[in-house]
Structures are given as C-alpha cells and as structure tokens.
C-alpha positions in Angstrom: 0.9 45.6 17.6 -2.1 48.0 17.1 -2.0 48.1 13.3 -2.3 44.1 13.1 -5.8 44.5 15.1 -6.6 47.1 12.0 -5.8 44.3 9.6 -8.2 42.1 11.3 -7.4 38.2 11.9 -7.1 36.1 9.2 -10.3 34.0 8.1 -10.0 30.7 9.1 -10.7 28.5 5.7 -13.8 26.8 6.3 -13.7 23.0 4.2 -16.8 23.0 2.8 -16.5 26.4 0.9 -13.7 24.9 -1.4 -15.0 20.5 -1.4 -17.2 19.1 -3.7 -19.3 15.9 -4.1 -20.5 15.2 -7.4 -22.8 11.8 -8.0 -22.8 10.6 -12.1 -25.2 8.3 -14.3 -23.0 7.6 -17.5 -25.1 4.9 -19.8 -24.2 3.8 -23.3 -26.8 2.4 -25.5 -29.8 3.4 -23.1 -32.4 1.9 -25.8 -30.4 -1.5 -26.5 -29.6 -0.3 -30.7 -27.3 -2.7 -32.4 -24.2 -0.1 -33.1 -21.9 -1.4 -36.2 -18.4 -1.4 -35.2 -17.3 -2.5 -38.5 -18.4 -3.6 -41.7 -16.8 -4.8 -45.1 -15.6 -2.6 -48.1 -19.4 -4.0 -49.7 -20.9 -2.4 -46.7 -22.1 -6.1 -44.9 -21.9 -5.7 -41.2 -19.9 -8.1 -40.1 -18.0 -8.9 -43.6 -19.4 -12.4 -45.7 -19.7 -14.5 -42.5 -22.2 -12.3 -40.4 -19.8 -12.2 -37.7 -21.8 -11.2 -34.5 -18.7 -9.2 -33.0 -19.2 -6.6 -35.5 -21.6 -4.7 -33.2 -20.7 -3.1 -30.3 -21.8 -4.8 -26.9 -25.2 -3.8 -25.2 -26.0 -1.1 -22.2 -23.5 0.0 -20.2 -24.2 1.8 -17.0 -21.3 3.3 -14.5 -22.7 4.9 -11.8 -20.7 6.9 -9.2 -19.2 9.8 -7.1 -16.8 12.3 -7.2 -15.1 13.6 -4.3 -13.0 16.5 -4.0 -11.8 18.1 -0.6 
C-alpha cells in the first residue's frame, strides 16, 4: 500500500472551480425606431391602408441570470 501514498490522494473537486453565474441585459430597439416588418410590393409600409401592425413593437428588455453548477 506504499506505492498509492506515491500516487498522492486524489483532489477533492472543489464546486466553484467548474460553476458559473452569468447576469444578462438583452434590449431590442434601445432608441424606440419604428422597424418595418412588412411593406407592400409598391414599397408602402403597411400596404394602401397604413396598417399600424406593420412595424414591429417597441423596446424590449429581458434581464437575467444564468446559473450553472
């Protein structure tokens, strides 16, 4: 049982060596820009009627954090 000593003990894994916390911002349309989602073959937004829901919708913001152990 000699040679094991030589081998030395095995490291005991240590949990913050190998988790990971990661915070994230993710925004869409930071400077509130009317972004065309679709417009007619004569290039109106919004075809002949103006429709409003041809732009997409305003700021988003998803804020959060990532765990991994």
């Amino acid at each position: 049982m000699k040679w094991l000593s030589l081998l030395g003990s095995p490291k005991k894994p240590n949990p913050s060596e190998y988790s990971s916390v990661m915070l994230y911002a993710d925004i869409r349309n930071l400077f509130f820009k009317l972004n065309v989602k679709w417009m007619d073959s004569l290039g109106r937004i919004g075809g002949e009627l103006g429709d409003p829901s041809a732009y997409y919708d305003l700021r988003r913001v998803k804020i959060g954090f990532r765990m991994e152990l």
